[in-house]
C-alpha positions in Angstrom: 6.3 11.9 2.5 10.0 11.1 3.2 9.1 13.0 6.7 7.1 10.6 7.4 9.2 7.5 7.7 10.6 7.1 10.8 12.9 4.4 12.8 9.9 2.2 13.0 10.1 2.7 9.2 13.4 1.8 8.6 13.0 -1.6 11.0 9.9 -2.9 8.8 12.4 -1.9 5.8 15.1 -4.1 7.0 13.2 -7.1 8.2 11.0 -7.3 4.5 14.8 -7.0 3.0 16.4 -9.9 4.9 13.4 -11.9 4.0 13.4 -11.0 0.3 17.7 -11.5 0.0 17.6 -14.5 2.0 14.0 -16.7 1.3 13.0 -15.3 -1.7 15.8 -14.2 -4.6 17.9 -17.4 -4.1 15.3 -19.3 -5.2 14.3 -17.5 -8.0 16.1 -19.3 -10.8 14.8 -22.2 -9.9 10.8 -21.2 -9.6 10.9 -19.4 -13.0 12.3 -22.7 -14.5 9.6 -24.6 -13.0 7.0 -21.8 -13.8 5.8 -22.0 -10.2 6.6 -20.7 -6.6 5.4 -22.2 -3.3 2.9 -19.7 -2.4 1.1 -21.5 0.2 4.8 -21.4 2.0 6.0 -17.9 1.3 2.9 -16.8 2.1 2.5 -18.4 5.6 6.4 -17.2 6.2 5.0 -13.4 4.9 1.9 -13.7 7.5 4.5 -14.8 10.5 6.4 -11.3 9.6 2.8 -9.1 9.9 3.2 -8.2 5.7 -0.3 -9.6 5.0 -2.0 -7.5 7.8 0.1 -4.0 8.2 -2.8 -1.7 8.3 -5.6 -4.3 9.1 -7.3 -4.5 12.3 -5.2 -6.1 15.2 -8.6 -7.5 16.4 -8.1 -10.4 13.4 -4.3 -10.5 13.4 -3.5 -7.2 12.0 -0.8 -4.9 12.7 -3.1 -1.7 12.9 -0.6 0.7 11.5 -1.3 3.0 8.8 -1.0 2.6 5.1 2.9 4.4 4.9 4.1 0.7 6.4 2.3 -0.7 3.4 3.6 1.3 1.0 7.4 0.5 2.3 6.6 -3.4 2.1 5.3 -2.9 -1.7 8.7 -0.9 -2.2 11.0 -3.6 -0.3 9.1 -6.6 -1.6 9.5 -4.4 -5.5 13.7 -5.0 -4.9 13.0 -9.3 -5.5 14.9 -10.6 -8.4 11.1 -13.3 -8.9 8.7 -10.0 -9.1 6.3 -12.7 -9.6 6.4 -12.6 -5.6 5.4 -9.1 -4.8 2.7 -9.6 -7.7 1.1 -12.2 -5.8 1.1 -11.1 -2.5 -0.5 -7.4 -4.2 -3.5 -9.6 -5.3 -3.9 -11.0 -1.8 -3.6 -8.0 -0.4 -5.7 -6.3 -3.2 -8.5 -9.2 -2.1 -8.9 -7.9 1.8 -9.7 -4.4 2.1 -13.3 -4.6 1.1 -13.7 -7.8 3.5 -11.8 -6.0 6.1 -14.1 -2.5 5.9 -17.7 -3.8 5.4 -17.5 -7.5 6.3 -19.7 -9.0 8.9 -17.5 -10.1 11.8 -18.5 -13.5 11.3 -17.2 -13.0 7.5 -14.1 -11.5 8.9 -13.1 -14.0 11.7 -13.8 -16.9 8.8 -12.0 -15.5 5.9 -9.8 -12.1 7.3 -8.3 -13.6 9.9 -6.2 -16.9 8.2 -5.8 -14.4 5.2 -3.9 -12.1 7.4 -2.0 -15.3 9.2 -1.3 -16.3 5.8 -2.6 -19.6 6.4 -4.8 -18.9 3.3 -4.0 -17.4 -0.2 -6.9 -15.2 -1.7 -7.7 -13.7 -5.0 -9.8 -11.3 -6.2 -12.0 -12.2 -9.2 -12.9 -8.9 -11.5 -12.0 -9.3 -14.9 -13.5 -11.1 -17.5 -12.9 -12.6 -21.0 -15.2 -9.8 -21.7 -14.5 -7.3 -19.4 -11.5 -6.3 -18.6 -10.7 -2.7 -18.5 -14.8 -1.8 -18.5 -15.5 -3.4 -15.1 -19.5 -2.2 -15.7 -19.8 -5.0 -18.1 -18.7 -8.1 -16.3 -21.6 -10.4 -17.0 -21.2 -13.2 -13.8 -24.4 -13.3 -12.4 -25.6 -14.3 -8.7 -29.2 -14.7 -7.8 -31.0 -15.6 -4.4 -32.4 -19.0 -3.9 -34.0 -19.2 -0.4 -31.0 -18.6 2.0 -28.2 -19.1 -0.7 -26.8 -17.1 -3.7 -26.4 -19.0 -7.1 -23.6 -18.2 -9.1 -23.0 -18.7 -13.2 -20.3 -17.2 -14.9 -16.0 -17.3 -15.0 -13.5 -14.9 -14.3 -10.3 -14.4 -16.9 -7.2 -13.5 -15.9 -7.0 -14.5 -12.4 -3.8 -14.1 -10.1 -3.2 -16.8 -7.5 -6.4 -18.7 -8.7 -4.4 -22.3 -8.4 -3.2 -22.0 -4.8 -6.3 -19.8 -3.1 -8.8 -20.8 -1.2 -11.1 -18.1 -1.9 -11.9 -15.4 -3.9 -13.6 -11.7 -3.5 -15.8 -12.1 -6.1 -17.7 -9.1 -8.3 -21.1 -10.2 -9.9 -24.5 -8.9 -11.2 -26.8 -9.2 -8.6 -29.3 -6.7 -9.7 -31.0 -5.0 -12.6 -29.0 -4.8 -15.9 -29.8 -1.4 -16.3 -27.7 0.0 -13.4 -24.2 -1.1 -13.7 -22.9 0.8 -11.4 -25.8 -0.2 -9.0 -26.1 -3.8 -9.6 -23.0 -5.1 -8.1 -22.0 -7.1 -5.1 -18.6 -8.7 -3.9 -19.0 -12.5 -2.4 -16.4 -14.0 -1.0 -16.5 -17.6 -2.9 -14.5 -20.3 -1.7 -12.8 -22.0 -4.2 -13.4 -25.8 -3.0 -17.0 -25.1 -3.4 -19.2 -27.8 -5.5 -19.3 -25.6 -9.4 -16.0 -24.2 -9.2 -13.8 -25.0 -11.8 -9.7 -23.8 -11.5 -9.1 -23.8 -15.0 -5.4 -24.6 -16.1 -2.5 -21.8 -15.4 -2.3 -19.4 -18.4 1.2 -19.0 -20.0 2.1 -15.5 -19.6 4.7 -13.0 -21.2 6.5 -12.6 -18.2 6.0 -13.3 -14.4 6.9 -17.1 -14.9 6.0 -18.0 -11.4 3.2 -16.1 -10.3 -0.4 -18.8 -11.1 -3.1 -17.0 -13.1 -5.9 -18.6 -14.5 -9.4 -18.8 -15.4 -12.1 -19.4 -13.2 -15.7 -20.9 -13.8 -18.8 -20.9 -11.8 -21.6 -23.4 -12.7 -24.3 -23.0 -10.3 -22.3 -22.4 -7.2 -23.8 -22.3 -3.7 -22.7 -20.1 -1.6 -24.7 -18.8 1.5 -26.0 -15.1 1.7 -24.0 -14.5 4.4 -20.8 -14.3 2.1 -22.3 -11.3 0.9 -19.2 -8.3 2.1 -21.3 -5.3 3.0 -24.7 -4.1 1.3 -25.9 -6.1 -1.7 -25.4 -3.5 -5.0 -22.5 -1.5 -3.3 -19.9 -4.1 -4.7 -19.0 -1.7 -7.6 -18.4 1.0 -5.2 -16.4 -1.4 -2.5 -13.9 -2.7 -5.8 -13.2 0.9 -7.2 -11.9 1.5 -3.1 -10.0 -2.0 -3.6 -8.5 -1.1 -6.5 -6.6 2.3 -5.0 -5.0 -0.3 -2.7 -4.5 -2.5 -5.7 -3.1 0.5 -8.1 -0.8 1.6 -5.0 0.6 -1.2 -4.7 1.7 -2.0 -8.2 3.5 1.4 -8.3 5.2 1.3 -5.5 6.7 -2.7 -6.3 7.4 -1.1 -9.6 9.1 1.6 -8.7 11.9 -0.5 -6.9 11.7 -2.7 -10.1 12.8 0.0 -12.2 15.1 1.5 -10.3 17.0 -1.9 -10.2 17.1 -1.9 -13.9 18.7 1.4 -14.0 21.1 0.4 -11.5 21.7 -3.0 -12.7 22.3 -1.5 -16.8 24.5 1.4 -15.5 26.7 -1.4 -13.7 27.1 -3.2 -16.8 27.8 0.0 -19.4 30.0 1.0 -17.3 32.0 -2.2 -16.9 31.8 -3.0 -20.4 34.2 -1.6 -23.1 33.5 -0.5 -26.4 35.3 1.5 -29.0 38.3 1.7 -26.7 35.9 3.3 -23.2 33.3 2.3 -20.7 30.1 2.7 -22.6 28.4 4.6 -19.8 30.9 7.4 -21.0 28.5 7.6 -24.3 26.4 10.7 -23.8 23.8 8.7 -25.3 23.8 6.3 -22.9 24.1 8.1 -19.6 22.2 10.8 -20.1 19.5 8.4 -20.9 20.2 7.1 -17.7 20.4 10.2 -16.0 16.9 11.1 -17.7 15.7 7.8 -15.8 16.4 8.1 -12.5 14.7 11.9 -13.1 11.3 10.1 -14.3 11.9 8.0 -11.2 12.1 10.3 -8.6 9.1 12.0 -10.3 7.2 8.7 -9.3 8.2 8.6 -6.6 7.3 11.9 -5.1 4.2 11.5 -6.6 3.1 7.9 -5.0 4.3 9.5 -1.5 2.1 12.6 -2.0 -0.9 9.8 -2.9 0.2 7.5 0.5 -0.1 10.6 2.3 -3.4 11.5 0.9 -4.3 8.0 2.3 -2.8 8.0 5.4 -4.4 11.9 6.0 -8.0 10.1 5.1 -8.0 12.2 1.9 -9.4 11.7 -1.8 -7.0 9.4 -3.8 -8.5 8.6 -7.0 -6.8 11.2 -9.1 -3.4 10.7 -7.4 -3.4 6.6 -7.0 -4.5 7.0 -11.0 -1.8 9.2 -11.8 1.1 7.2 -10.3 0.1 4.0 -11.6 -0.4 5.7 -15.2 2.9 7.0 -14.9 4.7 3.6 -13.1 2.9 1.9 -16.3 4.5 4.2 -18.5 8.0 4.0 -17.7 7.5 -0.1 -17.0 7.3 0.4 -20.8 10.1 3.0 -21.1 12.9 1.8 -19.2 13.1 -1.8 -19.4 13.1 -1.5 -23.1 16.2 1.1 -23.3 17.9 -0.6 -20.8 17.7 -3.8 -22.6 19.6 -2.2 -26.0 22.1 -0.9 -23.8 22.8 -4.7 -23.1 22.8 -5.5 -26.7 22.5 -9.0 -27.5 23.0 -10.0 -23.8 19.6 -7.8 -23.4 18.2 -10.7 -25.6 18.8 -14.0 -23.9 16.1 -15.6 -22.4 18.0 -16.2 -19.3 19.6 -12.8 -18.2 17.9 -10.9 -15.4 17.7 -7.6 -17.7 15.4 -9.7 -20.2 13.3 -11.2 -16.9 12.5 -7.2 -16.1 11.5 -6.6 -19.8 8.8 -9.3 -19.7 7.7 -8.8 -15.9 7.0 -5.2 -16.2 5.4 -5.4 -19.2 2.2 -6.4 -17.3 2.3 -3.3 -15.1 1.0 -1.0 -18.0 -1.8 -3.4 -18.4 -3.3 -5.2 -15.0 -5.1 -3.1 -12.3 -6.5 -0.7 -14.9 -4.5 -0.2 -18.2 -2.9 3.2 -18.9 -5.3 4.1 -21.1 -8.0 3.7 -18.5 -6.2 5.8 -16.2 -6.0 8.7 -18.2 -10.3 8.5 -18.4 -10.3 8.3 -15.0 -7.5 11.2 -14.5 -9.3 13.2 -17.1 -13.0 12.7 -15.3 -11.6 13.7 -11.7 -10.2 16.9 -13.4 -13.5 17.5 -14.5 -13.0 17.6 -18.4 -15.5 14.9 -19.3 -18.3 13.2 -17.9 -20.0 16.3 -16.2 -23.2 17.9 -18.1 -22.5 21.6 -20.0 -19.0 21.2 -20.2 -19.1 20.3 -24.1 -20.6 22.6 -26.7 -21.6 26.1 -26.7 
């Protein structure tokens, strides 16, 4: 897809970079002490530069270009020393596309457009403490009262829930007996009377991006808030979450070719045994085996953004790169952390800050292990009637 990037390209590339070196890594030492970053700010400064509308309508403050500008802010953004930044700004982006495709314009102009200005942070409210990876079973429910919906239920798990002002919001809104059928996204602002914000979880790793339950005790929220058809919600998330899935693997793939690039600086400027240590076989064709696995992923997230941009079916692809980005996030921070040796375990040293960040990667957005259903279903090996037995 390489072909595709052009001088416009390169100009989005180095405007996203300045912001990143110059408003975003210097701070980062201090927001992971803290355990919190200025969203609300960084996000207003992201909407001023067009990153929270690229491929969005220009009719609501979009940039209208297509989704290979997207995928070089997730690979831009990925390069930030606080990858708790890029993570947040995924969600938010990860919150929009269904609102943006099958909204009401009325919906759009309310919620799109300050979204896009960054004037508002959003969230996007899936998982469960019960549902997680099976999306079919999320059991917050919303039923009709006159002009309203009625919402019970909570959410687990979810990113920017402390600073947004809404949330795109799966729930059961039909018969039990047809997950896939009985879903609709709302869009739930998070000010509304029955929302509780629980308190931020304490994470692993990404210090300084907020996640944290959510609870709905009889929340009011008019029908209108309804994004498309009622029951298509489950069909609207599983297109979100290709955005969502593309996004991760891109960030990640910057991420992890910083932590090769950052370990190989340091083996080979450290001394052991009388040599650089990068001239141990063992280490640099590890290394060497590293940056192959990388450019692996990345040929195969440009051959799924060009599936996108082409209007073509992504599912298999998306799944497949952010399987394999979730594979190596385990891989490669973990060998590049022994080649630190007990540097690689101090709390404070940026190769230890990869370790726990990435760790996530494997997990959020659908777990590796989901993707390989999903991945196995599109190839048609399971899932389809006659193709077990004889």
């Amino acid at each position: 897809m390489s072909h595709l990037f052009t001088a416009e390209h390169e100009s989005m590339r180095d405007g996203i970079r300045k912001f990143v070196q110059q408003e975003l890594d210097p701070h980062t030492e201090a927001w992971e002490a803290q355990g919190e970053a200025p969203l609300p700010q960084i996000f207003r400064r992201a909407g001023e530069l067009g990153l929270l509308g690229i491929n969005k309508p220009a009719c609501y403050g979009g940039l209208e270009l297509d989704f290979s500008y997207v995928m070089v802010a997730a690979e831009t953004l990925g390069h930030a020393h606080c990858a708790s930044i890029p993570l947040a700004i995924g969600a938010h982006l990860s919150a929009i596309p269904a609102l943006a495709a099958h909204g009401s314009d009325d919906l759009r102009e309310e919620f799109l457009v300050p979204a896009i200005r960054g004037e508002t942070v959003a969230s996007i409210g899936v998982s469960e403490a019960g549902a997680g990876s099976d999306v079919s079973a999320i059991a917050t429910r919303a039923r009709k009262d006159g002009g309203d919906y009625v919402i019970d239920g909570s959410k687990m798990w979810i990113t920017n829930a402390t600073h947004a002002r809404w949330i795109s919001l799966l729930v059961n809104t039909g018969d039990e007996g047809a997950p896939y059928r009985n879903k609709s996204l709302i869009v739930v602002p998070l000010d509304t009377p029955g929302v509780t914000v629980g308190k931020p979880l304490h994470k692993l790793g990404m210090h300084c991006s907020d996640t944290a339950p959510v609870f709905f005790d009889g929340v009011r929220v008019p029908r209108r808030h309804l994004i498309g058809e009622e029951g298509k919600g489950f069909i609207y998330q599983m297109e979100q979450f290709q955005h969502e899935r593309m996004w991760a693997c891109l960030r990640t793939l910057s991420a992890l070719s910083d932590t090769v690039e950052l370990t190989a600086e340091y083996v080979g400027g450290r001394r052991a045994f009388g040599r650089p240590l990068i001239d141990n076989p063992v280490i640099h064709q590890r290394l060497a085996e590293m940056q192959v696995q990388l450019e692996a992923l990345r040929a195969l997230a440009y051959r799924a953004g060009e599936a996108i941009v082409n209007g073509g079916e992504v599912v298999k692809l998306a799944s497949m790169a952010k399987y394999l980005a979730g594979k190596l996030a385990l891989d490669i921070p973990s060998a590049c952390a022994q080649f630190f040796g007990g540097q690689g375990y101090m709390w404070e040293s940026r190769i230890a800050r990869m370790l726990r960040d990435l760790r996530i990667v494997a997990i959020g957005g659908g777990a590796n292990e989901v993707m390989l259903e999903v991945i196995a279903k599109q190839m048609g090996w399971i899932g389809k009637p006659g193709k077990r037995g004889a």
